[in-house]
C-alpha positions in Angstrom: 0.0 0.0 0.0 1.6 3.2 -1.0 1.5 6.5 1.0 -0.6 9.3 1.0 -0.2 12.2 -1.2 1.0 15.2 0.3 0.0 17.9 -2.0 1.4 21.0 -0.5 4.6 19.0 -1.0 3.7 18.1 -4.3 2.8 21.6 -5.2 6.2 22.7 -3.4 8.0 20.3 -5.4 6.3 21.0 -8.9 7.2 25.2 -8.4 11.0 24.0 -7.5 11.2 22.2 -10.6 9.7 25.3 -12.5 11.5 27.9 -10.9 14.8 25.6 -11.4 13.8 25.3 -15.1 13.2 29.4 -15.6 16.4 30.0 -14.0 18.0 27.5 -16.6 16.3 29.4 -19.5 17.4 32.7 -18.2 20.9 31.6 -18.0 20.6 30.3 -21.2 17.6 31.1 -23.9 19.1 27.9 -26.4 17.6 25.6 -23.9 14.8 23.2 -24.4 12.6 24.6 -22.2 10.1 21.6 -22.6 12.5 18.9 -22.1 14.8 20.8 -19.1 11.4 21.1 -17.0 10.6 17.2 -17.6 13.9 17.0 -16.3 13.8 18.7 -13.2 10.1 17.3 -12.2 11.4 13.5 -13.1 14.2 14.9 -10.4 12.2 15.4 -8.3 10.4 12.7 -8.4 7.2 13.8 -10.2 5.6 11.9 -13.2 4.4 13.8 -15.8 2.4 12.7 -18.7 0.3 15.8 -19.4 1.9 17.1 -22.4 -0.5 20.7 -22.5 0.5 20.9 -19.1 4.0 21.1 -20.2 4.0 23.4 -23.2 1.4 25.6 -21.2 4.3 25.7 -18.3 7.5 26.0 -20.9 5.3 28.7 -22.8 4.8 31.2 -19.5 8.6 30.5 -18.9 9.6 31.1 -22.0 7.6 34.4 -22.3 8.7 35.5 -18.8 5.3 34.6 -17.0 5.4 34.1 -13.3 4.3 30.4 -12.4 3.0 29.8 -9.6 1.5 26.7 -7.7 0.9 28.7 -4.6 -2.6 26.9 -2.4 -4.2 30.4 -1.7 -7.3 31.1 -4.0 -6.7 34.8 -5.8 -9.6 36.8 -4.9 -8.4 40.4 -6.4 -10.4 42.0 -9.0 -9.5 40.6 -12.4 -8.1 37.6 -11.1 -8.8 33.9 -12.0 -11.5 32.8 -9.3 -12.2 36.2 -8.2 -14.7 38.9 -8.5 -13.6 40.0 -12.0 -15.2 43.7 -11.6 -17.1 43.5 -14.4 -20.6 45.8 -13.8 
């Protein structure tokens, strides 16, 4: 019988990979952003067989976007899962 999941340390683990794979590309932009962050979550110990899940990540590091994995829910105006201040 396997463990538990522990998904703040998945989640923890997943945004070390990403982070490790942005700081990569920002060292050097010739990388393969794709296969660098399989790298680093296989590392880690994290399977990965969502391939939109991966070009969606490499894509926001590529094109400078924050990625996050943080638990708190946004709730600013504008925000994914907030109020989006529309009238």
């Amino acid at each position: 019988m396997s463990e538990p999941i522990d998904e703040a340390q998945v989640r923890a683990a997943t945004q070390r990979a990403v982070d490790a794979t942005a700081t990569a590309y920002a060292t050097d932009a010739h990388i393969d952003v794709e296969d660098t962050l399989r790298r680093e979550m296989a590392q880690a110990g994290l399977a990965l067989d969502d391939d939109a899940w991966v070009r969606e990540v490499a894509h926001a590091v590529r094109s400078g976007y924050p990625v996050s994995f943080a638990e708190e829910e946004p709730t600013t105006p504008g925000s994914l899962g907030g109020d989006n201040g529309g009238a």
